[in-house]
C-alpha positions, 0 to 999 in steps of 0.5 A: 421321502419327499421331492426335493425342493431346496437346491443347495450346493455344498463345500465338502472340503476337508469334511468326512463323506462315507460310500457304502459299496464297492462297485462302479456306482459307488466308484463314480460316486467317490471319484466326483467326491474326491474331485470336490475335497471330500476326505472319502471313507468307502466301506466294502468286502471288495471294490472294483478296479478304479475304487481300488486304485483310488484306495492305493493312491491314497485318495480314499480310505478303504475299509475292506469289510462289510458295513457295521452299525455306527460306521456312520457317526464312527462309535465302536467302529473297527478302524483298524481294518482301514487300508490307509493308515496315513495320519491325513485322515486321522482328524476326519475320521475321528468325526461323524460323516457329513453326507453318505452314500449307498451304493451296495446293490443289496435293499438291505443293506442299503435301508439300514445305512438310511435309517442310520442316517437319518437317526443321525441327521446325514443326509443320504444317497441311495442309488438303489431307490432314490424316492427313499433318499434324503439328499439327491445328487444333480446331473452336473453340466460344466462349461467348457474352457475358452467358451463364454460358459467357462467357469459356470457349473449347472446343476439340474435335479429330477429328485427321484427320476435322475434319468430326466435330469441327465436329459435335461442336463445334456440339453443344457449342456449342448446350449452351452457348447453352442453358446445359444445361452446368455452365459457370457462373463460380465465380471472377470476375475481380475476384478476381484484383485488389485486395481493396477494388476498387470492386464494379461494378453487376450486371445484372438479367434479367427472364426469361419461364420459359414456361408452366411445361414446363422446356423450353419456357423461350427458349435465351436466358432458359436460359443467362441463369439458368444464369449466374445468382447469384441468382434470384428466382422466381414460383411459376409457370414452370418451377421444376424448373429451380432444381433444376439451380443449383449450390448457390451460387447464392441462391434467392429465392422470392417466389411469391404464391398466391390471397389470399396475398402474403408478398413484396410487389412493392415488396419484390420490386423493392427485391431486385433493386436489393439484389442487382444492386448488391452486383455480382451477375448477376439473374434474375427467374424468372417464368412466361409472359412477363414483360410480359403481366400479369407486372409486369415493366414496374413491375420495369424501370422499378424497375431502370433508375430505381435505375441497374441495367442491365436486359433482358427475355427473353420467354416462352411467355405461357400465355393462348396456350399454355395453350389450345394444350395443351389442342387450343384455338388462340385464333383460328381461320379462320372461327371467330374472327379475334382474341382478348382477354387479361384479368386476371380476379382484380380482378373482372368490371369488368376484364374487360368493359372489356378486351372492350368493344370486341372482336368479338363473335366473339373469344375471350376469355382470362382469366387467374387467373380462378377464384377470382371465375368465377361473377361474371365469368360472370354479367356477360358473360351480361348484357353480351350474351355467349350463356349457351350460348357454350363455355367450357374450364377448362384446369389445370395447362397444360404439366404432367403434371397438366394437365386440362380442364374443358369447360362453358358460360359459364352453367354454368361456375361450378356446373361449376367447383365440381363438378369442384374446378378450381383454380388455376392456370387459364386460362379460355377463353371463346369457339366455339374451344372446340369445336375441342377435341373434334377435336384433343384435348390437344397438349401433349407431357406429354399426347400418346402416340405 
């Protein structure tokens, strides 16, 4: 037989497929086949337990014997042996098969179901030697639901090597679930009906984009924002990621920078409702995790308050990943058993109540606390912290331009200023600093082979 070189998908609704064999080949092989509308006629001296299942929920016709000459096109066949004597079947098995395959594990057998069909012109499977086929059955790649490859069915055929198509298909399948593919819906459903159809309420994704590395985005917040119709998006996280929209899609930026707020957060949550409800999929891009200082709880409570649908997709918040780029794991045996994550921007009484009741050996993380270090530094000191206890300054964590400042807390401030730390920063406070002196910077953008 030759290679396959014409890729067609077929409609085998209503329409007569035959399975010679009984085993779990044959059982998967019926099972896709009924989930397509086959009417599946499966011929065997015994079946396996999910042939046999399909068989008693009347989702397949049984027939419990061996293969016969003429089983295909159903001349001098022995009906009665069938094990579904329903008369839902009576119409398609008074008919030749569309499409057969064999599956009995036994060469004969098998070669002469394929002989018969091509005397017949059906095509066939063979599962025992696919360069003796007629007909090849692709791996199959399905885009997942709530994802721009929702809807979209990929098949890939290898003709005679199904173990490179199964590869290929995985690959493709991986690229989906991440969104790396240009597979967003550009007409939707609803504009195939009625031009004044009632627009149905869209959803919003509130998605965590990680501390700001364009890989470092969940798989699920990556295909959420390549389904996207709008997003709206933080100065933070990982913006080079907007770059790969299509120009379709609506970009809201509503960054905020130190003492500057052109978007409040009221106006923000009255966008997402604006957008969801005019039917339209979401996504809040925001850095770090939605829900560690990110306000995502106030946009949740917004949505769902308003009867917009709405899921949170965590993210790499940056009060642990920050660090880590920069050689500094926020806990470490022996050294520090817990850490603190505070907002440093409303000043220093928010954060000695966040570590009021810490360890006095626990690291402590601030977030957004350049602009008032020195206060923070000077109360910590007179609320007992040693003026001698190390502290990193990391900028710009995760990028190309990251860098780290290694101070104390009492000379954090004089050095942040001598050295023009700015933001975005995350100030790590705490003996775990130290460790950064043997393991150095360990994020990616910083690492040399």
């Amino acid at each position: 037989m030759g290679s396959p070189s014409y890729p067609l998908t077929l409609d085998l609704t209503g329409r007569r497929v035959v399975v010679v064999g009984g085993g779990p080949v044959a059982a998967r092989k019926a099972a896709a086949l009924v989930e397509a509308g086959a009417l599946v006629d499966v011929i065997a001296p015994f079946v396996c337990e999910e042939l046999a299942e399909l068989a008693a929920e009347r989702r397949v016709t049984w027939v419990a014997r061996d293969y016969l000459r003429g089983d295909l096109t159903l001349k001098d066949r022995p009906d009665s042996d069938a094990h579904d004597p329903s008369e839902s079947w009576a119409e398609a098995l008074s008919a030749p098969a569309w499409l057969v395959h064999t599956a009995t594990g036994e060469a004969q057998v098998d070669a002469q179901v394929a002989r018969e069909a091509e005397a017949a012109r059906i095509w066939c499977v063979r599962a025992d030697d696919a360069t003796a086929s007629t007909a090849w059955t692709p791996a199959v790649a399905r885009g997942s639901v709530g994802t721009a490859s929702e809807g979209l069915t990929v098949a890939v055929s290898a003709g005679a090597d199904p173990r490179r198509a199964t590869a290929v298909r995985d690959a493709v399948l991986a690229a989906l679930d991440s969104g790396t593919l240009p597979v967003r819906r550009v007409r939707r459903p609803e504009a195939a009906g009625a031009q004044d159809a009632p627009v149905s309420v869209g959803r919003v994704a509130l998605v965590g984009g990680g501390p700001g590395a364009e890989d470092l985005i969940t798989v699920r917040g990556r295909a959420l924002l390549a389904a996207a119709d709008v997003v709206v998006t933080d100065r933070l996280g990982p913006r080079g990621l907007l770059r790969t929209l299509s120009s379709e899609v609506e970009v809201v930026d509503v960054g905020k920078t130190p003492g500057n707020h052109p978007v409040s957060q009221e106006r923000i949550n009255e966008l997402l409702v604006h957008h969801a409800r005019l039917g339209k999929r979401v996504v809040r891009l925001k850095g770090g995790d939605p829900f560690v200082l990110g306000r995502g709880g106030e946009e949740a409570l917004h949505c769902l308050a308003h009867g917009v649908p709405v899921e949170v997709v965590p993210g790499v918040t940056s009060a642990v990943s920050v660090p880590a780029a920069a050689g500094i794991p926020v806990t470490h045996r022996g050294v520090a058993a817990s850490f603190v994550v505070a907002s440093a921007h409303e000043g220093a009484d928010h954060v000695l109540a966040a570590a009021a009741d810490a360890a006095p050996d626990a690291t402590l993380v601030l977030l957004m606390g350049i602009t008032r270090l020195a206060e923070t530094a000077a109360a910590l000191i007179a609320a007992g912290r040693p003026s001698d206890t190390p502290v990193a300054l990391v900028e710009r964590g995760w990028t190309p331009e990251q860098r780290t400042t290694t101070t104390t807390l009492a000379a954090a401030a004089a050095d942040a200023v001598a050295a023009g730390v700015r933001a975005p920063a995350v100030v790590v406070v705490g003996q775990v600093v130290a460790l950064r002196e043997h393991l150095g910077d360990l994020s990616g953008s910083n690492v040399t082979a």
